[in-house]
C-alpha positions as CSV (number, residue, x, y, z in Angstrom):
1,X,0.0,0.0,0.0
2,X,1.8,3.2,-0.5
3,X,0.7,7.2,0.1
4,X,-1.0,10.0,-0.8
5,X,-0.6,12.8,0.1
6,X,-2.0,16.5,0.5
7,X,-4.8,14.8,-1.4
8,X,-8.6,16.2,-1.1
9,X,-11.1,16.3,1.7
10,X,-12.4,13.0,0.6
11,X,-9.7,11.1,0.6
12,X,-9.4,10.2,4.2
13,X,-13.3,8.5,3.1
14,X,-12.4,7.2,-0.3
15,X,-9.1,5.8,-0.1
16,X,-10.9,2.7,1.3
17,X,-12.5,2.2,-1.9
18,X,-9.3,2.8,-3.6
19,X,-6.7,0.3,-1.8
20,X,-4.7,3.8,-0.6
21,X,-2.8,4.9,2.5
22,X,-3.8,8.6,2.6
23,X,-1.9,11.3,5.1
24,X,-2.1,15.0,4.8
25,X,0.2,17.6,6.5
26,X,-1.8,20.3,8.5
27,X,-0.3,23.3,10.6
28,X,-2.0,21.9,14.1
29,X,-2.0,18.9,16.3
30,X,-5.8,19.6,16.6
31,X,-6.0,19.5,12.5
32,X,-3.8,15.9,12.3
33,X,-6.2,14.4,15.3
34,X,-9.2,15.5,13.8
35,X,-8.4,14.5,9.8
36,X,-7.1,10.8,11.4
37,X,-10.2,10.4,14.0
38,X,-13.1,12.3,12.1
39,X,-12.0,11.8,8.1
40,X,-10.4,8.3,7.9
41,X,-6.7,9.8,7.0
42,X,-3.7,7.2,8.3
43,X,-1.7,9.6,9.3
44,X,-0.2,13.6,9.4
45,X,2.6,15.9,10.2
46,X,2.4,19.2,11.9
47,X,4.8,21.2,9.9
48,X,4.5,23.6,12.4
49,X,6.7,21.7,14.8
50,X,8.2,18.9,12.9
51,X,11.6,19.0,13.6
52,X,12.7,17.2,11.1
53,X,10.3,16.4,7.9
54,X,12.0,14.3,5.7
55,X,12.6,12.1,8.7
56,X,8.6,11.9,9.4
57,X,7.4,11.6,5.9
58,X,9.5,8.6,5.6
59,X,8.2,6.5,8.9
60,X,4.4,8.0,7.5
61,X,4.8,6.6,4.1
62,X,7.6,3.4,4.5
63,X,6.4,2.9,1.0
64,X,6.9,5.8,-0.9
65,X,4.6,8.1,-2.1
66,X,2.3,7.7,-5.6
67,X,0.3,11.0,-5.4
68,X,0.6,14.4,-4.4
69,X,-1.2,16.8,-4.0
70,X,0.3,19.7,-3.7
71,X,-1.0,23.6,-2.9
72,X,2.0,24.6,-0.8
73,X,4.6,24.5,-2.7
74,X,8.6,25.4,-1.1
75,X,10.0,23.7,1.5
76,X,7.5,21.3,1.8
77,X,6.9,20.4,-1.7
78,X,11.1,19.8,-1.8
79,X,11.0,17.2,1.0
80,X,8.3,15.3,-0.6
81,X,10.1,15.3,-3.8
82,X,12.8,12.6,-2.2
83,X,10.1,10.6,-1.5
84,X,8.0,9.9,-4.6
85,X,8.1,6.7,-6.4
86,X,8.3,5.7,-9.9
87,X,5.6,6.9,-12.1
88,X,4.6,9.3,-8.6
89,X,2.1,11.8,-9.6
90,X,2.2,15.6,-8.4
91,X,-0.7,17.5,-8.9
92,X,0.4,21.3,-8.9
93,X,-2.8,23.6,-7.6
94,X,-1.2,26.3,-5.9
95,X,2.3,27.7,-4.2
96,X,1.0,29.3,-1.3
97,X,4.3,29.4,0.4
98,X,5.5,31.7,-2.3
99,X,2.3,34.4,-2.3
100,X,3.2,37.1,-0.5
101,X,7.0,37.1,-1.1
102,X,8.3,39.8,-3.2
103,X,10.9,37.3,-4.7
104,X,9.8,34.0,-5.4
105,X,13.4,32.5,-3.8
106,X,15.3,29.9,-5.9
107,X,14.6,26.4,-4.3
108,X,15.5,22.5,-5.0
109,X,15.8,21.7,-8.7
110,X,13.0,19.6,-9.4
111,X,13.8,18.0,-12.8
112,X,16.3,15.5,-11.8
113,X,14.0,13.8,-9.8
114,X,10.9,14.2,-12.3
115,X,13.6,12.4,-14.8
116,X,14.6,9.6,-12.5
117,X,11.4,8.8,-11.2
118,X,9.9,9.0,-14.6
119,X,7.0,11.2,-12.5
120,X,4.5,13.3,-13.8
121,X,4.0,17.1,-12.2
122,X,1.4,19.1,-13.8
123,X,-0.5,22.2,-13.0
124,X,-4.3,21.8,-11.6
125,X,-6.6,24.6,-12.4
126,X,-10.6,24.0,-11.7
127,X,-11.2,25.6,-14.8
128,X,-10.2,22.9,-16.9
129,X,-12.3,20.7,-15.7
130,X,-16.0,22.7,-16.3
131,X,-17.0,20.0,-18.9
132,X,-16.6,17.3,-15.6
133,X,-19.2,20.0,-13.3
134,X,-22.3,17.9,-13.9
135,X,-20.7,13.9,-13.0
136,X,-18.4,15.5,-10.2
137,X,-22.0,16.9,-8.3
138,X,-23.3,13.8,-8.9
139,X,-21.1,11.6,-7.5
140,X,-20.3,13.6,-4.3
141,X,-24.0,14.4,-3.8
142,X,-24.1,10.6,-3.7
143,X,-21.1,10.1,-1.4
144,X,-22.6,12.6,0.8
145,X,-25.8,11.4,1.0
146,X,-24.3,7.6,1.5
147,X,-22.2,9.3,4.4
148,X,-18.9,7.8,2.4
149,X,-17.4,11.7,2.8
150,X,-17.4,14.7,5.1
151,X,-16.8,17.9,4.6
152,X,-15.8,20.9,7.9
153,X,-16.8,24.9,7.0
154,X,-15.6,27.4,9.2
155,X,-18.8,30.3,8.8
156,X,-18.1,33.4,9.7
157,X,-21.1,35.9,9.4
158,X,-21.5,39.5,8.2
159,X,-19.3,41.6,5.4
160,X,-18.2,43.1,7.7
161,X,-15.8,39.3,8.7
162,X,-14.7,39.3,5.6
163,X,-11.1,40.6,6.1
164,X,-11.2,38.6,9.3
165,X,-11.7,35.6,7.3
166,X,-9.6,36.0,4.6
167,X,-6.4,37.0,7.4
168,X,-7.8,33.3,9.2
169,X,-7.5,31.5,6.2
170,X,-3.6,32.7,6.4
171,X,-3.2,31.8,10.1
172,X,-4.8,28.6,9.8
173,X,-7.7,29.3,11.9
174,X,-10.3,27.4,9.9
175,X,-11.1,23.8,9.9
176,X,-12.1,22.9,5.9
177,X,-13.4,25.8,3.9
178,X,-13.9,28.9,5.2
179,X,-17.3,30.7,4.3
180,X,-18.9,34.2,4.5
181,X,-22.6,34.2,4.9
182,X,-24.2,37.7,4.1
């Protein structure tokens, strides 16, 4: 069985379908308990505290890793690079390490290990996917009705929260999606 990680909400649900270890890497001891206990994941790191990542990601994945998903980017994404198998798969949907430097600073050359791993790392944008809208509502509307996924929102109310919100999002404050109701 090997790992996936960073992978979606439903993962932690699906993965059971799918043969999968699943783990994600969170920024709280609260966030690692909650995905393991409440959302079915194996395992997590707190990158806010791990002393030492490359040593964790290899006892949490003995096996290597297959898929990535990936909206960190930096440090992170450079430790899980030494860790992907052959034919791994890194799904590319954001670099949020990198959004509010003015430099984007030079990092770990990735194309050595793309080459020798003979792994694929490709850019994820929703909006290539609009054609898939329709099946992708359908089958979660029918996971969630079957209780195969969850989901957590963190609602905050008023326009008034919504530069709260946003800043929260940053501090890692919210548990799953954070909303705005007006």
């Amino acid at each position: 069985m090997r790992s996936r990680w960073g992978c979606r909400k439903y993962c932690g649900a699906n993965r059971k379908n799918k043969r999968l270890s699943c783990s994600r890497i969170a920024g709280s001891d609260e966030k690692i308990n909650h995905l393991i206990q409440d959302f079915g994941f194996d395992a997590g790191i707190n990158y806010k505290i791990s002393k030492d990542m490359n040593r964790e990601i290899s006892e949490k994945c003995p096996n290597g890793i297959d898929i990535y998903f990936d909206n960190v980017g930096g440090k992170i994404l450079d430790t899980i690079m030494h860790h992907i198998n052959e034919f791994a798969r890194i799904v590319n949907c954001g670099a949020i390490s990198n959004y509010n430097k003015e430099r984007i600073p030079n990092g770990m050359r990735l194309e050595g290990i793309l080459v020798e791993k003979r792994a694929k790392m490709q850019g994820f944008s929703v909006l290539d996917h609009t054609n898939e809208f329709t099946e992708t509502v359908e089958q979660l509307s029918e996971w969630l009705q079957e209780n195969k996924i969850q989901y957590d929102e963190t609602i905050r109310r008023g326009f008034d929260n919504i530069p709260k919100a946003f800043i929260e999002i940053f501090a890692g404050k919210n548990m799953g999606k954070m909303l705005v109701e007006m």
